[in-house]
N, C-alpha and C positions, 0 to 999 in steps of 0.2 A: 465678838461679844466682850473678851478680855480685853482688846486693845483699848475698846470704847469705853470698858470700866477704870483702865489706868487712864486712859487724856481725861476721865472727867474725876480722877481724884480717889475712886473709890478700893481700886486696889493697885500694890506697890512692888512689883518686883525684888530682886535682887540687884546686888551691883549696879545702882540706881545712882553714882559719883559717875561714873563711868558711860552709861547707857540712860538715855532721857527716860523715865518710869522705870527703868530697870527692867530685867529679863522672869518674867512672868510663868510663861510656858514654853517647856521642850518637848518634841513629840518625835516619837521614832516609831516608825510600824502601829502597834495599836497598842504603846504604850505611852502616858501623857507624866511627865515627868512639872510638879506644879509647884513654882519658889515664890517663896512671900517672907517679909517683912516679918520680924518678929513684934506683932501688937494683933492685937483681937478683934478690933474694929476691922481688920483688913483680912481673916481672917471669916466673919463673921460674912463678910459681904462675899467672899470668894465661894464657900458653902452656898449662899445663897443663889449666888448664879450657876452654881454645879446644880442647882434642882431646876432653876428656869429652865438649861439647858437640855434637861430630862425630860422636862414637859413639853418643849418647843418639837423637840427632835423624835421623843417616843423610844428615848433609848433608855437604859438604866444602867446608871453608874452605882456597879456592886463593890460599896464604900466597905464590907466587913472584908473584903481582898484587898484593899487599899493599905498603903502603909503611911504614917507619920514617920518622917526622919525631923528631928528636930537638931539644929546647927549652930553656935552661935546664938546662943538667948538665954534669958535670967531663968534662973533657977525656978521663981516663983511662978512663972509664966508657964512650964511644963504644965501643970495637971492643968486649966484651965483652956491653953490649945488643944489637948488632948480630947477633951469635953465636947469643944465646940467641933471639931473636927469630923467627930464619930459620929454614926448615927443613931440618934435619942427616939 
């Protein structure tokens, strides 16, 4: 599902100079480690397929155990990823 979301444009990895779309998701055991682009449109869509995924699967992604680490991005951009991030 994230691959199909990076080839058609909609979300963007990291070290994306390096790696075609950049490196999206890391998964070790049953913990999902998930790098994205500092912009909110990519952010916006990456939430969004965190709930299709919930829906398709029947599983539930308990986002209040979830952490933001935010790396590398403008100041102004914190509270607004933060926002989009959590669940409202």
């Amino acid at each position: 599902m994230v691959r199909k979301a990076q080839r058609g444009g909609l979300v963007c990895g990291l070290a994306d100079n390096i790696i075609d779309k950049g490196v999206a998701i890391l998964q070790y055991a049953d913990d999902t480690i998930i790098c994205l682009k500092d912009d909110m449109e990519v952010a916006r869509n990456m939430k969004l397929h965190l709930y299709l995924y919930e829906m398709m699967s029947g599983l539930k992604i308990n986002f209040l155990k979830s952490e933001i680490i935010l790396s590398i991005v403008r100041i102004a951009n914190v509270h607004n990823m933060q926002s989009c991030l959590t669940v409202s």
